[in-house]
C-alpha positions as CSV (number, residue, x, y, z in Angstrom):
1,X,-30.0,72.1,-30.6
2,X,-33.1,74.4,-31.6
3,X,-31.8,77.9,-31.9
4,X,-35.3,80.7,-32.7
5,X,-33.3,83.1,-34.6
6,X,-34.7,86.4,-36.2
7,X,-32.2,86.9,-39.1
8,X,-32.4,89.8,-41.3
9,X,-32.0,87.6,-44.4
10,X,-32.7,84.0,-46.0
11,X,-28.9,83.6,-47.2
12,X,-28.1,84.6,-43.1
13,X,-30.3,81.6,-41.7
14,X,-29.2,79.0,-44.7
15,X,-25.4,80.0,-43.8
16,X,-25.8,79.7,-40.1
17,X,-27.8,76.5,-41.1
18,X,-24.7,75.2,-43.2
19,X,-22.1,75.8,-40.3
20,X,-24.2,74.3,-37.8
21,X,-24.7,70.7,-40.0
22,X,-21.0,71.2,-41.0
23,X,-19.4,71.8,-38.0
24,X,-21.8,70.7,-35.4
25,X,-19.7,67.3,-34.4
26,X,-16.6,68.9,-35.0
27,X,-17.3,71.7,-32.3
28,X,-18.8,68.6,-29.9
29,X,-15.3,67.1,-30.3
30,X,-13.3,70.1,-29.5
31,X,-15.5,70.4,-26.6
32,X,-15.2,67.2,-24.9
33,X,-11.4,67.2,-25.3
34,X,-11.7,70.1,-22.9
35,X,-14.3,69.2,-20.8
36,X,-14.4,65.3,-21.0
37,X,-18.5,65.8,-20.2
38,X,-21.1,65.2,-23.2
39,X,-23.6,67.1,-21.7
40,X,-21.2,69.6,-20.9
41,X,-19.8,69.4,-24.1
42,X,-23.0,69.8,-26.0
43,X,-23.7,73.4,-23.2
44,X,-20.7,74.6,-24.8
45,X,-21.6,73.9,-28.6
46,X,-24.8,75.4,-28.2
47,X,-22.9,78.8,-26.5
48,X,-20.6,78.8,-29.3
49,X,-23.1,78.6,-31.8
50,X,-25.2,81.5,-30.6
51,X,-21.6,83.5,-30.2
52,X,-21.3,82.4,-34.2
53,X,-24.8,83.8,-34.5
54,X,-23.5,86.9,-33.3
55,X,-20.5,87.0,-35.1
56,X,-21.9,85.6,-38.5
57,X,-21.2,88.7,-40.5
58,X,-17.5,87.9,-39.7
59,X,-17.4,84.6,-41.4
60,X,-17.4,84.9,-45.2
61,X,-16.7,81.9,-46.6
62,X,-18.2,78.9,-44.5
63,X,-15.3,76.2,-46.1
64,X,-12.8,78.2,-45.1
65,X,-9.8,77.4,-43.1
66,X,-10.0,80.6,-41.5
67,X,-13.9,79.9,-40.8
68,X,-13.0,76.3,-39.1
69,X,-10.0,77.9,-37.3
70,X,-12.4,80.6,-35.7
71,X,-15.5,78.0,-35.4
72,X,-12.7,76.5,-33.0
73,X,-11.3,79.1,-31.3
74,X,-14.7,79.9,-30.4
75,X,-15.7,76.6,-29.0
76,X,-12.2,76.2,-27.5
77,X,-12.6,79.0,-25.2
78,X,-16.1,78.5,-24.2
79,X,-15.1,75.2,-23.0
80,X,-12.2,76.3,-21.7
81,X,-14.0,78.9,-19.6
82,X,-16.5,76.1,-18.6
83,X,-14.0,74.2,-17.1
84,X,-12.7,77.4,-15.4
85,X,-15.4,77.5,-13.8
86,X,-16.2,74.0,-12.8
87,X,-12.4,73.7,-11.3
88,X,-13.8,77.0,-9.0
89,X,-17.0,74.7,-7.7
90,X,-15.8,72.7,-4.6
91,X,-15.5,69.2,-5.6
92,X,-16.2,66.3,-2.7
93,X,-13.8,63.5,-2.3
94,X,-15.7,60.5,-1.8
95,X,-13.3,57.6,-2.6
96,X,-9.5,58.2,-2.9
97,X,-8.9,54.9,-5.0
98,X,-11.2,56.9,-7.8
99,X,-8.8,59.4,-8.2
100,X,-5.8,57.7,-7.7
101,X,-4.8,58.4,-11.5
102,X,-5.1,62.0,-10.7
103,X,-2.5,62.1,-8.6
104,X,0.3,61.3,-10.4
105,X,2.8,63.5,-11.1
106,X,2.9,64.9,-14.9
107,X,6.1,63.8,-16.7
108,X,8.8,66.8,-16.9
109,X,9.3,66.2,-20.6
110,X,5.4,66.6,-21.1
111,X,6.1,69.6,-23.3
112,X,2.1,70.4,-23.4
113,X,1.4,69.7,-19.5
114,X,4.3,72.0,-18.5
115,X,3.5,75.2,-21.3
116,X,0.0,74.1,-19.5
117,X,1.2,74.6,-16.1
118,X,3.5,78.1,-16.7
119,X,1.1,79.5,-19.1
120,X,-2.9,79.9,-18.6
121,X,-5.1,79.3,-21.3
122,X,-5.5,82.7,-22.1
123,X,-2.0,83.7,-22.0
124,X,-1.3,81.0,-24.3
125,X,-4.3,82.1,-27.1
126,X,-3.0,85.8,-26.7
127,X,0.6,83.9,-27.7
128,X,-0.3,82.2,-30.6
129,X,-3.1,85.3,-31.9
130,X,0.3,86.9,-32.3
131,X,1.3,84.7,-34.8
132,X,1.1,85.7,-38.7
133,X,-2.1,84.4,-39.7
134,X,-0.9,82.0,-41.7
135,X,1.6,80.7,-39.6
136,X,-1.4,80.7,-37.0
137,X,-4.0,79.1,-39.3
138,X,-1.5,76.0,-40.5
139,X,-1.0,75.5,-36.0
140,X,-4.2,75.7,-35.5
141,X,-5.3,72.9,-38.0
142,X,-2.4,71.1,-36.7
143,X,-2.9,70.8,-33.4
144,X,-6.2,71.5,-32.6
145,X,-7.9,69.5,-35.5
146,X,-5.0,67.3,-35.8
147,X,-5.2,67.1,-39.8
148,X,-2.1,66.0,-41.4
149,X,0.8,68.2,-43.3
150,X,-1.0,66.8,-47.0
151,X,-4.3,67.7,-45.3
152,X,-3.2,71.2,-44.6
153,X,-1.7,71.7,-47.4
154,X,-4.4,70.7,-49.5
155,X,-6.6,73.1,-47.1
156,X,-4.4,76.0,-47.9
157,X,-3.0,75.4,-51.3
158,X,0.4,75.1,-50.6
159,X,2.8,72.6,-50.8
160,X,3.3,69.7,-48.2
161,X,7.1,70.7,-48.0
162,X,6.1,74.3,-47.1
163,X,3.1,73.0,-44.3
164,X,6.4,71.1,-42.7
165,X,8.8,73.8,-43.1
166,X,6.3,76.9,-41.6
167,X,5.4,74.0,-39.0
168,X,8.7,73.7,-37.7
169,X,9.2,77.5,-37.8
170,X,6.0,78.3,-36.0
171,X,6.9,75.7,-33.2
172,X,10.4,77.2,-32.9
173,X,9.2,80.8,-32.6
174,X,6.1,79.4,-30.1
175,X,8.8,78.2,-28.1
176,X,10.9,81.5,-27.7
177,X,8.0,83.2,-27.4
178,X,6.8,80.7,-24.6
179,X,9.9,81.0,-22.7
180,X,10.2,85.0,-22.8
181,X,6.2,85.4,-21.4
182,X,7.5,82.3,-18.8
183,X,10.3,84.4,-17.3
């Protein structure tokens, strides 16, 4: 990606620099979870990195979980809003033994495919934004960068107990918060 930037200072290109080497593949990743194109994918980096651009004074510590968590968010909902709009393109059927997978139904205990179904993405990131952030933060590194409870906790600098425990909380309260914006 070649990104012509004017920034105001040296210590503003060398921390956009930083992110982008850091979290370049990281951001590629989240992207083609979503979108499940890599050219796609890469689109939506590039957008997210010239939102981060934008946004850089926002970001003061580059190692941050609170940096990675909004690097993510970021590049989540570009990607999601990608996708949003490539599901609003009409799409030719050519072949129905192609997308014969597609057509199965989703299993009812799929707990993500049916908050999925009730919930629209941006329902769902307005849910969990009103999360504590730490609750949030610990979630988000959970299940959107899929690190483990010592990972987190190392991460945060808290115990591996107390990443389980606010874990379990966070899921429980997701849950009634899920169901009361469902009804």
């Amino acid at each position: 990606m070649i990104l012509i930037f004017a920034f105001a200072e040296v210590s503003e290109r060398d921390k956009f620099e930083y992110l982008y080497r850091k979290y370049k593949n990281l951001l590629y990743f989240k992207a083609w979870e979503i979108l499940r194109d890599p050219m796609e994918a890469e689109d939506a980096v590039s957008e997210t990195f010239i939102r981060v651009y934008r946004n850089l004074d926002k970001i003061d510590d580059p190692d941050s979980p609170r940096c990675v968590a909004f690097l993510g968010t970021i590049a989540r909902n570009v990607a999601l809003t990608m996708a949003k709009k490539r599901s609003a393109m009409p799409v030719l059927v050519e072949d129905n033994e192609s997308n014969a997978a597609y057509d199965e139904p989703a299993d009812p205990l799929d707990l993500e495919a049916t908050v999925i179904d009730k919930l629209s993405a941006e329902q769902l990131v307005l849910i969990v934004n009103r999360l504590d952030e730490q609750s949030r933060t610990i979630f988000v590194l959970k299940y959107s960068y899929d690190l483990s409870h010592r990972e987190i906790a190392v991460q945060l600098g808290i115990t591996e107990n107390n990443v389980t425990v606010k874990l379990h909380r966070t899921r429980k309260k997701l849950a009634e918060m899920i169901n009361a914006a469902a009804l």
